[in-house]
C-alpha positions as CSV (number, residue, x, y, z in Angstrom):
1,X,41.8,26.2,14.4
2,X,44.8,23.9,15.7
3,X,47.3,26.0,17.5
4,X,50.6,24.4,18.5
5,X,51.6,24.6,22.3
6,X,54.4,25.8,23.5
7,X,56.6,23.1,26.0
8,X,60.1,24.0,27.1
9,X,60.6,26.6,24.9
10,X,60.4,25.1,21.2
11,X,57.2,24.6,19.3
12,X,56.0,21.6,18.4
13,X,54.4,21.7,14.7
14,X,51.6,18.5,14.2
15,X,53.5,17.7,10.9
16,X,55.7,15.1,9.4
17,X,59.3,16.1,8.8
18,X,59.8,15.6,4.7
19,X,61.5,12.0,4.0
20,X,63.4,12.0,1.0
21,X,62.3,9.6,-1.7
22,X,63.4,8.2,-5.0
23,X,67.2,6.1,-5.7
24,X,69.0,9.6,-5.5
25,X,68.2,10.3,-1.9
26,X,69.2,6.6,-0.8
27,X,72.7,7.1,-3.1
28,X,75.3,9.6,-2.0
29,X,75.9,12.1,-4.9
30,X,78.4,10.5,-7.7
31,X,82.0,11.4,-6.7
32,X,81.8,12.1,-3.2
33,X,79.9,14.1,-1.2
34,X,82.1,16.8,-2.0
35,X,82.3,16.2,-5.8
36,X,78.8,16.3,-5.5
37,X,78.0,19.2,-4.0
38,X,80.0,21.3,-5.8
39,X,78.3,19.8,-9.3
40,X,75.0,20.6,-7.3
41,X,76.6,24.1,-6.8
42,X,77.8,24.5,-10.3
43,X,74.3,23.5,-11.9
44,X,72.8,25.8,-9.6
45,X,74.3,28.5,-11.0
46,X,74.5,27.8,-14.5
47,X,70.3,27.6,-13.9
48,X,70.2,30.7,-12.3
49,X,72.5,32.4,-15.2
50,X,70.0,30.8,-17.6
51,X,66.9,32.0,-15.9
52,X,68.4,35.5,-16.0
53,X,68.7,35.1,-19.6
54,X,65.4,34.2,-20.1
55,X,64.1,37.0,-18.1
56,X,65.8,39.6,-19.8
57,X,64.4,38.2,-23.5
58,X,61.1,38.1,-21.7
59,X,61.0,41.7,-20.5
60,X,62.7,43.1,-23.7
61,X,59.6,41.5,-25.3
62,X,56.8,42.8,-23.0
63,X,56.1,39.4,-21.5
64,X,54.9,40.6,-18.5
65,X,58.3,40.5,-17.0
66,X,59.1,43.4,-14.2
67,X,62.4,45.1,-14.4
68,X,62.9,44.4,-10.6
69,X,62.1,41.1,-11.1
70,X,64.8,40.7,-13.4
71,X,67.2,43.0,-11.7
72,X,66.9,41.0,-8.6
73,X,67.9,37.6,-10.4
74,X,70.4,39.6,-12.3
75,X,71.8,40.4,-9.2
76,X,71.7,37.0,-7.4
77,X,73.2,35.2,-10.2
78,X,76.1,37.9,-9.6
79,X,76.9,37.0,-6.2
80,X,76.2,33.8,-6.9
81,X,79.0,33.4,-9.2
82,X,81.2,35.6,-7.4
83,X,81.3,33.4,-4.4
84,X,81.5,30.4,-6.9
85,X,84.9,32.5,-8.4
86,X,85.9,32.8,-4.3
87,X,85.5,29.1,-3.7
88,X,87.7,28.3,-6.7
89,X,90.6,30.2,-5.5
90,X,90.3,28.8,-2.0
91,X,90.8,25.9,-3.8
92,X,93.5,26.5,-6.0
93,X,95.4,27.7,-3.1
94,X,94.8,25.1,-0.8
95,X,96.3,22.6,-4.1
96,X,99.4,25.1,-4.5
97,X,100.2,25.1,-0.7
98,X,99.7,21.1,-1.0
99,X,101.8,20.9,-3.8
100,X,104.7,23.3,-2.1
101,X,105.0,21.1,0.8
102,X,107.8,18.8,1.4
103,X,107.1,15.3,1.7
């Protein structure tokens, strides 16, 4: 068994750090980094409110689906689109106080 020493207080792990690969890694995300990330946001949560979805038709079916198991993604895809809600009215304020200012 390999076991990693310890030097000056971090641990050094005898594997390679991932490397992204493929033309979307080498390309920053269409429309900005920010424009980006939010669509990676956005699709994130429309996946999540989808897998809920199928979940639920799953367990009302007796697929072998537990009820925790879909509570739990119930539940995540909650907050996850509450904070999605939050981030929109930051930004809706942030245009309005933009807009209010004198130029």
């Amino acid at each position: 068994m390999d076991i990693a020493p310890i030097r000056d207080g971090a641990i050094f792990l005898h594997t390679r750090s991932p490397e992204p690969a493929g033309p979307a890694a080498a390309a920053p995300a269409a429309g900005g980094e920010f424009g980006g990330a939010l669509k990676n946001a956005l699709e994130g949560l429309n996946e999540s409110q989808k897998s809920v979805d199928v979940a639920s038709i799953k367990m009302a079916a007796g697929e072998g689906v537990e009820v925790h198991q879909v509570m739990m993604a119930a539940e995540q895809a909650r907050l996850q689109l509450m904070l999605a809600v939050e981030v929109r009215n930051r930004l809706l304020e942030a245009y309005q106080e933009i807009s209010r200012a004198q130029v």
